[in-house]
N, C-alpha and C positions, 0 to 999 in steps of 0.2 A: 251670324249667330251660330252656333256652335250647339247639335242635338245632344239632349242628355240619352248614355247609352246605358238601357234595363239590363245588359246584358254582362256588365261588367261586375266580376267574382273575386274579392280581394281573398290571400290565401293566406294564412298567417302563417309566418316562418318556423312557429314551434309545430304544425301539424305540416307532416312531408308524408308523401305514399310509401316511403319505406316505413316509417312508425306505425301503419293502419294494418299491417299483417297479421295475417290468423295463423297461428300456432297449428296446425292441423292434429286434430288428435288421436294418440292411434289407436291401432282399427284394431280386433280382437276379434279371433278365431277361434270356432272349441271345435275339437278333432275326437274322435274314436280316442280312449285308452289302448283297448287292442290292438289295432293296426293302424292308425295315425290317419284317419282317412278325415278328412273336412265336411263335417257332419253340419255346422251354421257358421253366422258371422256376427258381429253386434248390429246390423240392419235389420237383421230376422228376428232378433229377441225383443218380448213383446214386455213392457217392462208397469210394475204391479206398485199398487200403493202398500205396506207393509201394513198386515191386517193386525188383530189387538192381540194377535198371540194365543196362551192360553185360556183365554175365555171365548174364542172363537170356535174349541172344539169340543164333541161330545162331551160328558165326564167320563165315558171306559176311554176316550184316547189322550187325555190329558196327562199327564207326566207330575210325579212328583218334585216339583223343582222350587225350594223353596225362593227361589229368587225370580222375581218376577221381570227380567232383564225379558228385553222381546228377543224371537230367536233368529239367525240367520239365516235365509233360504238356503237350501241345501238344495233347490232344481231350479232352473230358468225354463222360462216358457218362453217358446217361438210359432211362429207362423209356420202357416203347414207348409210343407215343401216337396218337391217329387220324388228325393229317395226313399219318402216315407210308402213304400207301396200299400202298408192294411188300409191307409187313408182314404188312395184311389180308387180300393178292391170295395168301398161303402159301407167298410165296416162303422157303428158307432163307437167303438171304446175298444182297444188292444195295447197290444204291446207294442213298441217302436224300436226296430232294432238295424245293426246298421248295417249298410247296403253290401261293405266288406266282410265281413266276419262275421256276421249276424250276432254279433252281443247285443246282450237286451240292454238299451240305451235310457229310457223312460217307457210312458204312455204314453195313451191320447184317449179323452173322450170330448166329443162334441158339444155333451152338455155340461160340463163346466168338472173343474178340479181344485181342492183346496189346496194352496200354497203352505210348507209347516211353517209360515208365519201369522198363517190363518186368514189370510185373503183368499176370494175365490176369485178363479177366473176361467173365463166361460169365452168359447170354446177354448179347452185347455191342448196344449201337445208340451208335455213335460219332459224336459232331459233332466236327468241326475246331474250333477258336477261330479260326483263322485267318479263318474264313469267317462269323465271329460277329462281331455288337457285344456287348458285355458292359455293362449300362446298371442302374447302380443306381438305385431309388425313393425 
């Protein structure tokens, strides 16, 4: 008699290990404006639910805008990192500037920062885009 084997995996011919590949997606760097230097990567950016916009701010910092579109972040926020020195120095809230050139790059405060899409996020270290190259690999 002849044992039945648990162990046997039928495969079907339309699912082969080359069709199961992941696409790798690429990876995104933001560098210094000023002198090109690799300031984060997309690991380090710490990523925000998009708050309700202008009802999330004061009324002196609300904006006349009669269209009620939400707005686009204009900073990303990252994890603190070592070239951030005021961080290490135990400052609570400064400027962030970069390790080559010292351009002012964002902030950082520990106890949280508003996003201009009106979310807050706690603890904040905010880059500008503005003051970024955003450079995919």
């Amino acid at each position: 008699m002849e044992a039945a084997n648990d162990c046997d995996v039928s495969i079907d011919s339309s699912q082969k290990a080359s069709d199961v590949s992941i696409d790798p997606k690429p990876q995104v760097i933001y560098r210094c404006k000023k002198c090109r230097r690799i300031v984060a990567s997309e690991e380090q950016v710490v990523p925000h639910e998009p708050g309700e916009g202008q009802k999330c701010f004061k009324w002196k910092k609300r904006s006349d805008n009669p269209y009620n579109e939400p707005p686009q972040c204009t900073s990303i926020f990252v994890e603190p990192m070592k070239w951030m020195q005021v961080v290490e120095d135990g400052c609570v809230q400064d400027k962030l500037q970069c390790l080559g050139c010292k351009a002012r790059l964002g902030y950082f405060n520990w106890a949280g920062m508003q996003c201009n899409c009106g979310a807050w996020i706690n603890p904040a270290f905010q880059l500008h885009k503005s003051r970024l190259d955003e450079c995919h690999l």
